[in-house]
N, CA and C atoms as an extended XYZ file, in Angstrom:
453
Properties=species:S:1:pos:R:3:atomname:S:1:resname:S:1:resid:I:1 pbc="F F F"
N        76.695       89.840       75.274 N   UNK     1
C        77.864       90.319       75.994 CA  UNK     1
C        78.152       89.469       77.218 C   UNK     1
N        77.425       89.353       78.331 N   UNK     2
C        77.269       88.283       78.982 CA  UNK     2
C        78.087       86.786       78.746 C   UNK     2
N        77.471       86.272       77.464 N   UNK     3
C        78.042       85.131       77.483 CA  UNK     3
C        79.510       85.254       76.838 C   UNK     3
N        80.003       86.549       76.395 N   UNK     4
C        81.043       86.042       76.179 CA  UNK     4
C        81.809       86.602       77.327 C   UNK     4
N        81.786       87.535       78.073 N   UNK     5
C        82.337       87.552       79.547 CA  UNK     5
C        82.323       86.210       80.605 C   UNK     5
N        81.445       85.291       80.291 N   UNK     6
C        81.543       84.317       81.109 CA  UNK     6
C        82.394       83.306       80.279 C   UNK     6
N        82.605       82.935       78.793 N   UNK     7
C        83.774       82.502       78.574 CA  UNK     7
C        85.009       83.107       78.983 C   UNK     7
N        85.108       84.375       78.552 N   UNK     8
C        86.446       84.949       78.761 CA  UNK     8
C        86.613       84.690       80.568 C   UNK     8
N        86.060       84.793       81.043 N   UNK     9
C        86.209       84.715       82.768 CA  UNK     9
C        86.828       82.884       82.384 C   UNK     9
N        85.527       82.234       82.282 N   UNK    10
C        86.187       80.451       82.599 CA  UNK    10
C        87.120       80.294       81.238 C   UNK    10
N        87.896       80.920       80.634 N   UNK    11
C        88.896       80.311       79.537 CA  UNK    11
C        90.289       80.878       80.892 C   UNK    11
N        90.024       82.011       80.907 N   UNK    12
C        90.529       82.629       82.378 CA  UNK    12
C        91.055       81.505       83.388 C   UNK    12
N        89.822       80.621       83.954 N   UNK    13
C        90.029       80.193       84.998 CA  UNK    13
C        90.901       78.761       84.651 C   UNK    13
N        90.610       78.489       83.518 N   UNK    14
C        91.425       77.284       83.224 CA  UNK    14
C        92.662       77.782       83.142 C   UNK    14
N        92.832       78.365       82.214 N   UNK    15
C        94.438       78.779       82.164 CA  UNK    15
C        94.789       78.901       83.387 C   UNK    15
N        94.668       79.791       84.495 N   UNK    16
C        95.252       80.046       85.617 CA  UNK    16
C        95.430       79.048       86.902 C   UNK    16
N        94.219       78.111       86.938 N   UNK    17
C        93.474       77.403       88.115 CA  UNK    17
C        95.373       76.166       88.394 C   UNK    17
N        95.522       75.209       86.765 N   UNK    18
C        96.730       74.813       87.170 CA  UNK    18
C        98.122       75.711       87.525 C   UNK    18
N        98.286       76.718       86.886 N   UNK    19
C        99.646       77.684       87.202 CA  UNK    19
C        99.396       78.035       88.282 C   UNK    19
N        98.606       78.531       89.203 N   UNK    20
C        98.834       79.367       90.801 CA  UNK    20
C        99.597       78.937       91.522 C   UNK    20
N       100.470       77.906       91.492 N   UNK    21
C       101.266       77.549       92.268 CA  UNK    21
C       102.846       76.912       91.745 C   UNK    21
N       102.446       77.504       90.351 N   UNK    22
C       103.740       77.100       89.412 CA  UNK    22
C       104.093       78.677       88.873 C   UNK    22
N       105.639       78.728       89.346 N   UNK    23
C       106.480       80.627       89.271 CA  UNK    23
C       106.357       80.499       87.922 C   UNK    23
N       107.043       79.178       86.903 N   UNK    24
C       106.997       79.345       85.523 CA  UNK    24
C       105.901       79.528       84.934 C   UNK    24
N       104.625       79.434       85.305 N   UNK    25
C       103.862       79.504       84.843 CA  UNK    25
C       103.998       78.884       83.208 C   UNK    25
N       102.538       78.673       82.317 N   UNK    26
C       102.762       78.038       81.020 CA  UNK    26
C       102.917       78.831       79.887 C   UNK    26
N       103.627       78.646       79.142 N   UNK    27
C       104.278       79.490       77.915 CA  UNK    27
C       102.904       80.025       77.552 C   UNK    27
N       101.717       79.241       77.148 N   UNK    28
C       101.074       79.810       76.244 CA  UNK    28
C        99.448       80.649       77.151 C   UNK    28
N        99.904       80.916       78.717 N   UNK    29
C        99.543       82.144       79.290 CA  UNK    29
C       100.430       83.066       79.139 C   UNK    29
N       101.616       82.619       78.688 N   UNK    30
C       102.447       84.344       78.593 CA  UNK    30
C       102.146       85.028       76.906 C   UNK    30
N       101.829       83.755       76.245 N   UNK    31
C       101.974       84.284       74.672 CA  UNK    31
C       100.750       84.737       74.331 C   UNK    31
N        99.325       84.566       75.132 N   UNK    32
C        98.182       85.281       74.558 CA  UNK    32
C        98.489       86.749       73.878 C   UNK    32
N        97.651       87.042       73.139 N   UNK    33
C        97.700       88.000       72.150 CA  UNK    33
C        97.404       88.522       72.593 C   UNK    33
N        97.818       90.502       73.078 N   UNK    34
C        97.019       91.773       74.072 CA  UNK    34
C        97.065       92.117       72.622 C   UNK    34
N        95.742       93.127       73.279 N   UNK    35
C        95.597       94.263       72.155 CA  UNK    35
C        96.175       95.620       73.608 C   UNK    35
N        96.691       96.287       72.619 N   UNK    36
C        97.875       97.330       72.750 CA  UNK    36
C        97.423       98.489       71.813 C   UNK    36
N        97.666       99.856       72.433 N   UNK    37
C        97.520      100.887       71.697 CA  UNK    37
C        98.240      102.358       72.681 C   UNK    37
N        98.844      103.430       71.522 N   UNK    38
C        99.840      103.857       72.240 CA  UNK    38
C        98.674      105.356       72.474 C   UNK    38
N        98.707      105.690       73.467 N   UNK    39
C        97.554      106.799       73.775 CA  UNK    39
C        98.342      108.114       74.767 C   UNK    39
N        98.384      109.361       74.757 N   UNK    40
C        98.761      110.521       75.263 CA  UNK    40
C        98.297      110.298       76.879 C   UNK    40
N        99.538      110.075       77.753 N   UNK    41
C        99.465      110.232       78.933 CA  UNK    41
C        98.682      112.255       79.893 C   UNK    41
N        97.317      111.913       80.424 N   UNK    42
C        97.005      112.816       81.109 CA  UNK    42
C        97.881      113.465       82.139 C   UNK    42
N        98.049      112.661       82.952 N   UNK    43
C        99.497      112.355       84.166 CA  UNK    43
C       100.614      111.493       84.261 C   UNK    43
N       101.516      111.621       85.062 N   UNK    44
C       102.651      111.052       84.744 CA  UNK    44
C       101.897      109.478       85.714 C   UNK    44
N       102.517      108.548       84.662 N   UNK    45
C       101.844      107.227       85.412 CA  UNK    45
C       103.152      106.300       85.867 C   UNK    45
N       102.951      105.541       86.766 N   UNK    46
C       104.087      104.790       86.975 CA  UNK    46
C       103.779      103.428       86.121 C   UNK    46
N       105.026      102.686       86.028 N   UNK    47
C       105.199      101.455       85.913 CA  UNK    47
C       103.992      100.693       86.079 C   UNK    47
N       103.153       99.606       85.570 N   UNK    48
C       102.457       98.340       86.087 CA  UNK    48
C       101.038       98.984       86.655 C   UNK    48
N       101.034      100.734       86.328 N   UNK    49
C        99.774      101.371       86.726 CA  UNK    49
C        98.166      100.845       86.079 C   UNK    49
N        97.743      100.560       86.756 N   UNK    50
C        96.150      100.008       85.940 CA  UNK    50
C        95.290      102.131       85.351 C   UNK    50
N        94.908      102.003       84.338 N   UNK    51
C        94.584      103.083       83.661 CA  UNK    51
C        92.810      103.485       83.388 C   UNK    51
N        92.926      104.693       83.156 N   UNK    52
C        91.578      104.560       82.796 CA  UNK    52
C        91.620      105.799       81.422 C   UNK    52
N        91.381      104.879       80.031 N   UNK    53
C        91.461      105.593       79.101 CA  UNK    53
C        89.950      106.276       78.825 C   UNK    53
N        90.436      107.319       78.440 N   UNK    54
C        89.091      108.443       78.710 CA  UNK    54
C        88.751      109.119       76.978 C   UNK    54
N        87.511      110.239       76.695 N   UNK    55
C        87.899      111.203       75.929 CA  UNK    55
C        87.789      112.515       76.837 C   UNK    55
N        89.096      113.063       76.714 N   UNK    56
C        89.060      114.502       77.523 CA  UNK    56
C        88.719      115.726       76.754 C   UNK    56
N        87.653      115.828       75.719 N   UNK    57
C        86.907      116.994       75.202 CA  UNK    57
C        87.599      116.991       74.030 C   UNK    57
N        88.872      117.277       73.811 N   UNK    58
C        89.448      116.796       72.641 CA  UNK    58
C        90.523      115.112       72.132 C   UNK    58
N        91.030      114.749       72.957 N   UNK    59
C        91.356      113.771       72.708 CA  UNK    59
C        91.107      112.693       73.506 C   UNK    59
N        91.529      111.381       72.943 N   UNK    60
C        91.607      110.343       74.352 CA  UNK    60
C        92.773      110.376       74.573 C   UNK    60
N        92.981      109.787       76.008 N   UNK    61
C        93.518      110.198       76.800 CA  UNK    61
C        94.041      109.055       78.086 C   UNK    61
N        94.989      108.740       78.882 N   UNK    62
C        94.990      107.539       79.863 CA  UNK    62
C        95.438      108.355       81.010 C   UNK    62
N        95.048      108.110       82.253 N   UNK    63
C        95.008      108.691       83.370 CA  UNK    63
C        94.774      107.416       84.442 C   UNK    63
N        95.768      107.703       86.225 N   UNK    64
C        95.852      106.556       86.623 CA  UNK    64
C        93.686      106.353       86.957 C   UNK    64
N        93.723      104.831       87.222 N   UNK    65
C        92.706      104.416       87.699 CA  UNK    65
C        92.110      104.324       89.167 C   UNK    65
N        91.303      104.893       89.832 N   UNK    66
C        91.032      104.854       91.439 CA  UNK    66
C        89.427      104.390       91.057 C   UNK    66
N        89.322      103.705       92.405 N   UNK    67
C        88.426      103.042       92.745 CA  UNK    67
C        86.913      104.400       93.292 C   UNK    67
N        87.655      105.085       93.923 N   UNK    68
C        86.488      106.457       94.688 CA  UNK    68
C        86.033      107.093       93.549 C   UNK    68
N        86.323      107.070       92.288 N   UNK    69
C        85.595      107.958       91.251 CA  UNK    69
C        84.815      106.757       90.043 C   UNK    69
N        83.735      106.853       90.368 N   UNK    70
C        83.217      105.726       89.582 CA  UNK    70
C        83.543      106.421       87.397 C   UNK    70
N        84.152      107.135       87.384 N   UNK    71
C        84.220      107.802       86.066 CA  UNK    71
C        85.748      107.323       85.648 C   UNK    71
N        86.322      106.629       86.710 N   UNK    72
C        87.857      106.593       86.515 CA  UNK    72
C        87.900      104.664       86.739 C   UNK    72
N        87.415      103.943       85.927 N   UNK    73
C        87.637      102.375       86.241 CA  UNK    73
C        88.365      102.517       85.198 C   UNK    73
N        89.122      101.071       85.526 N   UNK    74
C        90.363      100.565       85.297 CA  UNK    74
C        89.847       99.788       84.058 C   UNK    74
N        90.026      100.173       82.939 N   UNK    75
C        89.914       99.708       81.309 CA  UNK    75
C        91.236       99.253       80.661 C   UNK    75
N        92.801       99.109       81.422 N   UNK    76
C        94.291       98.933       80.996 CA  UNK    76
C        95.048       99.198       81.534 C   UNK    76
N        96.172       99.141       81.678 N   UNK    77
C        97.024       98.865       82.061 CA  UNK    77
C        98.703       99.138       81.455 C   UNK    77
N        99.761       99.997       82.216 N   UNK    78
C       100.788      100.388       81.196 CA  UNK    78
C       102.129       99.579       82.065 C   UNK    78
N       102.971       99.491       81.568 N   UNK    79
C       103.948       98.555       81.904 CA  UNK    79
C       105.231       99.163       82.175 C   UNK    79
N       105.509      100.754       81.657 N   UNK    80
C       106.886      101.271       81.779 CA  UNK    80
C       106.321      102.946       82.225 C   UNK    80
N       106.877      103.582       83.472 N   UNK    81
C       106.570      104.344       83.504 CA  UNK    81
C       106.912      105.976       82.867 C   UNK    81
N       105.379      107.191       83.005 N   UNK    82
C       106.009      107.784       81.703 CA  UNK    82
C       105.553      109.355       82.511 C   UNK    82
N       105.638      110.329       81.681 N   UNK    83
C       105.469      111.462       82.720 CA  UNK    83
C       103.952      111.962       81.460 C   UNK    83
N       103.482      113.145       82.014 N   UNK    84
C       102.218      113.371       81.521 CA  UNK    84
C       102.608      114.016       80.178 C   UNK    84
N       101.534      113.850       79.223 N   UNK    85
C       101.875      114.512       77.898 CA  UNK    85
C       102.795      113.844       77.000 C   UNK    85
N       103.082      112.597       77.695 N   UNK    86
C       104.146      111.526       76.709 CA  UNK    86
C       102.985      110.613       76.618 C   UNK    86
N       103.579      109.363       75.486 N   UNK    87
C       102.837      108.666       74.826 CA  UNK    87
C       103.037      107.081       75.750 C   UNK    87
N       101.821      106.624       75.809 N   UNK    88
C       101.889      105.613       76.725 CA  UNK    88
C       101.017      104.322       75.855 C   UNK    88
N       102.031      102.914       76.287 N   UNK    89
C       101.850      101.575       75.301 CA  UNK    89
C       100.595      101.003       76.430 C   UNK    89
N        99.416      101.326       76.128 N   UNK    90
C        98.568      100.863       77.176 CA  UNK    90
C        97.750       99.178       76.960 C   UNK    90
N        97.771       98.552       77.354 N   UNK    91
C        97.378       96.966       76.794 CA  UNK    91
C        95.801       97.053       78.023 C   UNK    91
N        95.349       96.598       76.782 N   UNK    92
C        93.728       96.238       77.529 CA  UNK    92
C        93.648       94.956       77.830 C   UNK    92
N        94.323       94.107       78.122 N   UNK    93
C        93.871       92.731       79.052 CA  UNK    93
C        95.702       91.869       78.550 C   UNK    93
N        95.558       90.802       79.545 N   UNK    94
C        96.878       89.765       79.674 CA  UNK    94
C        97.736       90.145       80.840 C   UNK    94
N        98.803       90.223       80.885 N   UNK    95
C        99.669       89.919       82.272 CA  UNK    95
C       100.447       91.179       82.510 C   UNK    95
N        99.360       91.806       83.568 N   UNK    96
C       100.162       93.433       84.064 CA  UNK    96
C       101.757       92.587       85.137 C   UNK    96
N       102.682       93.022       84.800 N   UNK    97
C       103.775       92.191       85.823 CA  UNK    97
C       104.459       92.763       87.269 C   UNK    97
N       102.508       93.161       88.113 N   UNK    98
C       102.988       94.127       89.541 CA  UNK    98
C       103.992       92.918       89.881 C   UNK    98
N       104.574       93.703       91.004 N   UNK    99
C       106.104       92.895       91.774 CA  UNK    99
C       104.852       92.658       92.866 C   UNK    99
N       104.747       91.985       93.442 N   UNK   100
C       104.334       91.661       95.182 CA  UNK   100
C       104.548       89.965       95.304 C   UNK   100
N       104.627       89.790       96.526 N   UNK   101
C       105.162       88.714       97.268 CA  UNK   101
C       103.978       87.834       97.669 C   UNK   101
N       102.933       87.968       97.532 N   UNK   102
C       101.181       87.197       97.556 CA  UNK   102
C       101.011       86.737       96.463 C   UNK   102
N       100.107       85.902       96.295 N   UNK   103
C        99.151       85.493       95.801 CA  UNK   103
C        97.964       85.676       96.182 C   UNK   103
N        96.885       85.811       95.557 N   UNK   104
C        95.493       86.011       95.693 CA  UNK   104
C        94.550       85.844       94.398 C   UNK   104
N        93.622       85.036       94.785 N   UNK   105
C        92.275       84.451       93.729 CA  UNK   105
C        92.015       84.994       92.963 C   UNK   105
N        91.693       86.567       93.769 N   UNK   106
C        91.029       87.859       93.224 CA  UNK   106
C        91.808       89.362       93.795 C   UNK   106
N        92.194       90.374       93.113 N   UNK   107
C        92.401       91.384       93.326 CA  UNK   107
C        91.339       92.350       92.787 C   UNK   107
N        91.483       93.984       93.834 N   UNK   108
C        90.074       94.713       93.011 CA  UNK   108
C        91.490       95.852       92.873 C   UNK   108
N        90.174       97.120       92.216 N   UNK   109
C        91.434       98.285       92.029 CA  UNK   109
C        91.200       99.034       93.390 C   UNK   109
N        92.392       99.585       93.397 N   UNK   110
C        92.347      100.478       95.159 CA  UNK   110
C        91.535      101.575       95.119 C   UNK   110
N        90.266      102.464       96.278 N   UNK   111
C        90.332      103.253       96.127 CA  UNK   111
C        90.853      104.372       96.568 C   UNK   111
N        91.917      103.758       97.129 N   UNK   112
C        92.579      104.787       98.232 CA  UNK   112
C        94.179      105.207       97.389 C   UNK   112
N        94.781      104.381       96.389 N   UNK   113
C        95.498      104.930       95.618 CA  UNK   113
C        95.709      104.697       94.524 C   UNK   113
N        95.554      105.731       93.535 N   UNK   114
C        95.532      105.726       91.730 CA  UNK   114
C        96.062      104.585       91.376 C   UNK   114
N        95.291      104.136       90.550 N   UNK   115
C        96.479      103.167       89.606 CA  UNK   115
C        97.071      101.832       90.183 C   UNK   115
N        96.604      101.288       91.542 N   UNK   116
C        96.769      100.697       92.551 CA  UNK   116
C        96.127       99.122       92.562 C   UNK   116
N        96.754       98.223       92.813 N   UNK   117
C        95.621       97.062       93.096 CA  UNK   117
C        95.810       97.197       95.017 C   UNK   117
N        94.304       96.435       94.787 N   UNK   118
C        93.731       96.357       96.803 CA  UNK   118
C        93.755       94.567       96.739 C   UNK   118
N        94.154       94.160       97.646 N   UNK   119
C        93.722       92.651       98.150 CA  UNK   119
C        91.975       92.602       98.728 C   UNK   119
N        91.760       93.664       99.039 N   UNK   120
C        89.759       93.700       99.443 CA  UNK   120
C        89.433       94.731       98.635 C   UNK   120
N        87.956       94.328       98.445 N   UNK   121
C        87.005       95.384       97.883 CA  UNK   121
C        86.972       96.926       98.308 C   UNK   121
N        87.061       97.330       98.031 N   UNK   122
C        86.110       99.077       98.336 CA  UNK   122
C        85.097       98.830       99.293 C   UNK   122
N        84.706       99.453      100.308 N   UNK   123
C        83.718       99.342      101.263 CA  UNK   123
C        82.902      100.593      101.124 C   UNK   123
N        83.636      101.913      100.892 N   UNK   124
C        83.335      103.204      100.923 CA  UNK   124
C        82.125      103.799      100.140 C   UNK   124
N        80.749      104.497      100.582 N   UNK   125
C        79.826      104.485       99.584 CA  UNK   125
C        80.685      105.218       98.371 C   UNK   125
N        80.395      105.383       96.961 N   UNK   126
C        80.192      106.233       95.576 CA  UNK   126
C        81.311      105.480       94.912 C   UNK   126
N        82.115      104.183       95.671 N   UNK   127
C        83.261      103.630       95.015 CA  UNK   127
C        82.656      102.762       94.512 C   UNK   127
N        83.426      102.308       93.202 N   UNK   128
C        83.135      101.281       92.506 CA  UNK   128
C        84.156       99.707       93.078 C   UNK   128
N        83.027       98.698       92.942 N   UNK   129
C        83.819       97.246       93.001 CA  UNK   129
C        84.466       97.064       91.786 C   UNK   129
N        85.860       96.920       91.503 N   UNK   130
C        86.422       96.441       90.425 CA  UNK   130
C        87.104       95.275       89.908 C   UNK   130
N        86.692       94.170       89.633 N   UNK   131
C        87.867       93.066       89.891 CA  UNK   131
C        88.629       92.938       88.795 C   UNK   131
N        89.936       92.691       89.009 N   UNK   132
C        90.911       93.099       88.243 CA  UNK   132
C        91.771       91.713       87.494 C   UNK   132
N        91.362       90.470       88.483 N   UNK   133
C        91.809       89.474       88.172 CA  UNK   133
C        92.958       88.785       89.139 C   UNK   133
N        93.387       88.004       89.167 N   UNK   134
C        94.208       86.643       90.276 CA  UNK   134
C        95.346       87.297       89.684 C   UNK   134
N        95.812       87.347       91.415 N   UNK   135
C        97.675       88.236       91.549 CA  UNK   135
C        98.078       86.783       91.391 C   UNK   135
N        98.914       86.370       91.348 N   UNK   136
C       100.021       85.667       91.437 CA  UNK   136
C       101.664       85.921       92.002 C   UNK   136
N       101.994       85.422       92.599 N   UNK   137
C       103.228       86.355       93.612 CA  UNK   137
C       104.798       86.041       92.914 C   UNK   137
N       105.418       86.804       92.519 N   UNK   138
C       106.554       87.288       91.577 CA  UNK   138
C       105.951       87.118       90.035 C   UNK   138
N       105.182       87.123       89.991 N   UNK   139
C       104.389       87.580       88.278 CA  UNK   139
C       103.540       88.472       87.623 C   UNK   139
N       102.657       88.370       88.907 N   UNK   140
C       101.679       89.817       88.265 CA  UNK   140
C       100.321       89.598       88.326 C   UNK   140
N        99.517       90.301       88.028 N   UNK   141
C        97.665       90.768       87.912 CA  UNK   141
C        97.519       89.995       86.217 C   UNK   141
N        96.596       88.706       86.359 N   UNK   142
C        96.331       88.629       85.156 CA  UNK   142
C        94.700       89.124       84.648 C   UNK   142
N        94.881       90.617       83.853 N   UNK   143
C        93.813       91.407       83.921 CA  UNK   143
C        92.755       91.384       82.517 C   UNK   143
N        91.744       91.175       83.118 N   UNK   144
C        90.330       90.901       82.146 CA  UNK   144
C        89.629       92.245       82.445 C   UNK   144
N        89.466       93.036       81.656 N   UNK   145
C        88.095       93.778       81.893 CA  UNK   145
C        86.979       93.301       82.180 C   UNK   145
N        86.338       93.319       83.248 N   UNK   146
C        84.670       92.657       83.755 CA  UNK   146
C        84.091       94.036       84.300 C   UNK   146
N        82.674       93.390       84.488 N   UNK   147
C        81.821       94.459       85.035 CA  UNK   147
C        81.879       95.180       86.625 C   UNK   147
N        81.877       96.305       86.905 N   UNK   148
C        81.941       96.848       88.019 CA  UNK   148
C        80.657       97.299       88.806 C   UNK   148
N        80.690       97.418       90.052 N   UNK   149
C        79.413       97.654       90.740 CA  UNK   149
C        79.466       99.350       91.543 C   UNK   149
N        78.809       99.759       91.584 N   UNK   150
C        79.017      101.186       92.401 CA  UNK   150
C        78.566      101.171       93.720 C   UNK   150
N        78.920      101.283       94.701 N   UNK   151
C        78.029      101.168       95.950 CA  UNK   151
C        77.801      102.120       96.454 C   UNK   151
């Protein structure tokens, strides 16, 4: 598992390392293949929300992602927002398209609001470190599932 997280991280870093400073970025970072699956919204989620798909006793389930509940990491990501009990197109890795005006290397998930990216880590004890992947500014979080730390 390991080694293929450390490809997927450096196939990652190549693709991205020349685009960070190009808006067009390269066709064939936009055309990677997500895997996508449409799953019953817990809560109503917004737009570009990072998710945490669950099983809730009877079904699975997507609910937003916060950093303060180590039971709630960020496993996807939804792109159009939906209200709870509707069906949500949730993609587990490729180009969430938050709006912000930064750039940054690394983004983690917030734990101060659901579904949220933070520019810094979590400091707070029982939160989890999450890294979410390099913002890019008018494009978006390009998001890898990696390992998280609890502090």
């Amino acid at each position: 598992m390991t080694g293929l997280l450390m490809r997927s991280d450096g196939l990652r870093k190549l693709l991205i390392k020349p685009v960070m400073g190009d808006p067009a970025l390269s066709q064939a970072l936009l055309d990677r293949p997500v895997m996508r699956t449409v799953i019953t919204a817990l809560e109503a989620l917004d737009s570009c929300s990072f998710v945490n798909v669950h099983w809730d006793g009877s079904q699975v389930k997507a609910r937003l992602a916060i950093a303060s509940d180590p039971e709630r990491f960020a496993n996807g990501f939804i792109t159009t927002a939906i209200d709870a009990d509707e069906q949500a197109a949730v993609s587990f890795g490729g180009l969430n398209p938050i709006s912000a005006g930064v750039s940054a290397s690394e983004v983690w998930l917030s734990d101060s609001d659901p579904g949220v990216i933070a520019l810094a880590p979590p400091t707070a004890p029982g939160s989890i470190i999450q890294p979410l992947g390099p913002l890019i500014a008018g494009v978006g979080v390009i998001f890898t599932f990696r390992e998280r730390v609890v502090l």
